[in-house]
TIVEX-953269 format. One record per atom (N, C-alpha, C): residue in one letter; atom name; x, y, z. Coordinates in steps of 0.02 Angstrom, whole numbers, always signed. Each point is the difference from the previous one (the first is absolute). Layout:
BEGIN
residuo,atomo,u,v,w
A,CA,X,Y,Z
...
This chain:
BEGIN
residuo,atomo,u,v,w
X,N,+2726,+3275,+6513
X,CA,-2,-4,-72
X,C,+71,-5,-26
X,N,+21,-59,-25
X,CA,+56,+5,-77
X,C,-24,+10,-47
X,N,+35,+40,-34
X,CA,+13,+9,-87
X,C,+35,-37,-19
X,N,-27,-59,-42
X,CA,+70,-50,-48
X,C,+1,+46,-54
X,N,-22,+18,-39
X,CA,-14,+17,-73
X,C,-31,+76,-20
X,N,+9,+24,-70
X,CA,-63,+37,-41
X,C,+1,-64,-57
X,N,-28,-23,-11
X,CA,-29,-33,-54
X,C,-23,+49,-60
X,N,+13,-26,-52
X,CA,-39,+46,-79
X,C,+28,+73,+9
X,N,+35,+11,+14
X,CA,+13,+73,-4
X,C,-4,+36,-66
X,N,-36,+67,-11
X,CA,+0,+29,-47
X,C,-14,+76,+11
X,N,+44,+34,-39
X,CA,-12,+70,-1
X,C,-20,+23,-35
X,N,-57,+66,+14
X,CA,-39,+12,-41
X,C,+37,+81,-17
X,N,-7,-2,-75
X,CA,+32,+50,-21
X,C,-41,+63,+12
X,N,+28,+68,+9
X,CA,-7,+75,+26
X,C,+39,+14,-23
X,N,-50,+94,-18
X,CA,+52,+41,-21
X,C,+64,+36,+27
X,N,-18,-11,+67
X,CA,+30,+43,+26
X,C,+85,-39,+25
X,N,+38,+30,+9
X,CA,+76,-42,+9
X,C,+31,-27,+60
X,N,-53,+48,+42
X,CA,+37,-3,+75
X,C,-58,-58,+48
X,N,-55,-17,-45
X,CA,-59,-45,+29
X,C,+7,-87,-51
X,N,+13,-35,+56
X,CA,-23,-51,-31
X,C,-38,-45,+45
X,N,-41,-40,-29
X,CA,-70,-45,-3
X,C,+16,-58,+0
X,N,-12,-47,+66
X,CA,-13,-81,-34
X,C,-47,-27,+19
X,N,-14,-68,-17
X,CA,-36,-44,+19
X,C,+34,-54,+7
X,N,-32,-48,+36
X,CA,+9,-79,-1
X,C,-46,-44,+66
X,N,+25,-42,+23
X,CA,-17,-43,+52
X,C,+28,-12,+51
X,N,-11,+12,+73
X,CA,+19,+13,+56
X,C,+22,-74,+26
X,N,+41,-32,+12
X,CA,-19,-69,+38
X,C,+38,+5,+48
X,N,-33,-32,+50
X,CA,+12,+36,+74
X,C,-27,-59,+50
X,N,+32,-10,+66
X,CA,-42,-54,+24
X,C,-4,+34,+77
X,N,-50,-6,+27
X,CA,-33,+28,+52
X,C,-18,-70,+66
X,N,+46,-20,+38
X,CA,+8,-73,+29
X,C,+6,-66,-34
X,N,-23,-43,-12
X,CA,-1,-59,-32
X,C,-26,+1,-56
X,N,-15,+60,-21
X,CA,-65,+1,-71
X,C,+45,+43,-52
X,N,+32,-26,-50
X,CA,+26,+46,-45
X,C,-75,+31,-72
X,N,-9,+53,+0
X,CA,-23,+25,-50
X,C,+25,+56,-54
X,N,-53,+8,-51
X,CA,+31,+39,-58
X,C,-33,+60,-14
X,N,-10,+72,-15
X,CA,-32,+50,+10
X,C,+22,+56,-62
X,N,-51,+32,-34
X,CA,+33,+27,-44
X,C,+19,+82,+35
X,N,+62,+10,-13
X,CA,+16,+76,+17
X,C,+15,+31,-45
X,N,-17,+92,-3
X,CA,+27,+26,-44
X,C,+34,+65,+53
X,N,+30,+29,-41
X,CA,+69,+30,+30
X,C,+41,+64,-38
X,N,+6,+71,+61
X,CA,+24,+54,-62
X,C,+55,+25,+38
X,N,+53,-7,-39
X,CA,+68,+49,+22
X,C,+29,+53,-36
X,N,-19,+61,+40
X,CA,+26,+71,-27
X,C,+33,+28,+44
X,N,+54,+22,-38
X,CA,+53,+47,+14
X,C,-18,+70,+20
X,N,+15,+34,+61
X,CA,-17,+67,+9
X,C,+50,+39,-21
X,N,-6,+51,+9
X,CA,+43,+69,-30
X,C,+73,-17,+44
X,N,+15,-28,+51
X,CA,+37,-7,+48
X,C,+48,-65,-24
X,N,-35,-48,-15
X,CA,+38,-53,-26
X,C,-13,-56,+40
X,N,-44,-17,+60
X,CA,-35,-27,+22
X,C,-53,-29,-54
X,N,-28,-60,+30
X,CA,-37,-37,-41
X,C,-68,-20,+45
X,N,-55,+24,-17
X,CA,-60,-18,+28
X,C,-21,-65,-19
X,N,-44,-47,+52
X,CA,-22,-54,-57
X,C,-65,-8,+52
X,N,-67,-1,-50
X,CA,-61,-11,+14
X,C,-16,-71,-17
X,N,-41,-54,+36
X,CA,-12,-60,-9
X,C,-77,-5,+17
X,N,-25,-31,-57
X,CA,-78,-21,-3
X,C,-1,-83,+7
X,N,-60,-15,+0
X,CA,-31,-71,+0
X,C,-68,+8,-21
X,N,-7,-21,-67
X,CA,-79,+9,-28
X,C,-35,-54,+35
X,N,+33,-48,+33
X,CA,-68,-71,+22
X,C,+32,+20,+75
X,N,-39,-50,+22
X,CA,+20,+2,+98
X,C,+67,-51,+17
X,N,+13,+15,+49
X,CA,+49,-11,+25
X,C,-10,-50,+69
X,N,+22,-63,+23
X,CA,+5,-44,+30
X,C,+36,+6,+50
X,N,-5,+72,+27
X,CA,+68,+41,+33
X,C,-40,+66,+25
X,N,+32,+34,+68
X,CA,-9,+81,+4
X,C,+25,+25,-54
X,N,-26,+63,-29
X,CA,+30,+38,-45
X,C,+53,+46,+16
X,N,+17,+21,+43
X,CA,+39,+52,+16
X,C,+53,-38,+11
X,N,+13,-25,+47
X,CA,+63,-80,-4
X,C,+10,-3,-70
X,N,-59,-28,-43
X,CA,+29,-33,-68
X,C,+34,+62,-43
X,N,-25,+44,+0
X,CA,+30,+50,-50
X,C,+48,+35,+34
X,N,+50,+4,+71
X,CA,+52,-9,+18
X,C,+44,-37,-19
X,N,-4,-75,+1
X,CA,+48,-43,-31
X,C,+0,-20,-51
X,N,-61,+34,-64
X,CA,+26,-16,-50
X,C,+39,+70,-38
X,N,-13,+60,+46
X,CA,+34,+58,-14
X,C,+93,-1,+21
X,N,-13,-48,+45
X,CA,+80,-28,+12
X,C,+23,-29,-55
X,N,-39,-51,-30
X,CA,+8,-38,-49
X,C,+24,+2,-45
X,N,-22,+74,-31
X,CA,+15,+25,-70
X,C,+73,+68,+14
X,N,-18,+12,+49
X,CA,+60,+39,+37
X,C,+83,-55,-24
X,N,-31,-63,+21
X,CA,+66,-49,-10
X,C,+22,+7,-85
X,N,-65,-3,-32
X,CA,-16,-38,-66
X,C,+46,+64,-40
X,N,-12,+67,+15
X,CA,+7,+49,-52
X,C,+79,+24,+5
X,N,+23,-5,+92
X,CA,+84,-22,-1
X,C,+36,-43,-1
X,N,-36,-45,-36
X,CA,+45,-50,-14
X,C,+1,-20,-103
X,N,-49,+67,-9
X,CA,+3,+14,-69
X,C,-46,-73,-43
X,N,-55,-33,+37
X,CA,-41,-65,-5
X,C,-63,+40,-51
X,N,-19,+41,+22
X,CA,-46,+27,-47
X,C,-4,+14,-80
X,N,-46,-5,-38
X,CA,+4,+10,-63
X,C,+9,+82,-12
C-alpha cells in the first residue's frame, strides 16, 4: 500500500484542546489499482506530551486493515511534524 494523499481534509471542531478530529479521503494505491477511501482520524495529546492517534474507515477497505491503519498512522505522524495539518 502507498499513501499519495488525504484529500478534503477537515476538522471537526471539539471542546476539548488537547483532542483534535478530522476527516477526509484516503487515496492510496494497493498494486496497479489506485483508489480513494474516506478516513476519519483523532489526535490527542496525553498528560506526557506524547500524541496518540486513532484511525477509522467508515466503508471497507481494498486492503488488510491492520497494514492500512499502520501506514496511514505513519502518515499523519509525517503530516502533524511537518506542521501539514489544519
Amino acid at each position: 500500500m502507498k499513501i499519495h494523499e488525504i484529500r478534503n481534509l477537515t476538522k471537526k471542531e471539539t471542546p476539548l484542546h488537547y483532542r483534535n478530529e478530522y476527516s477526509g479521503s484516503l487515496v492510496y494505491s494497493a498494486g496497479a489499482i489506485e483508489e480513494e477511501a474516506a478516513v476519519e482520524f483523532t489526535l490527542e495529546r496525553t498528560a506526557t506530551g506524547n500524541i496518540d492517534i486513532s484511525v477509522s474507515f467508515p466503508a471497507s477497505l481494498h486492503y488488510p486493515l491492520v497494514p492500512a491503519v499502520k501506514k496511514v498512522k505513519a502518515y499523519i505522524t509525517d503530516l502533524e511534524k511537518n506542521g501539514s495539518l489544519l
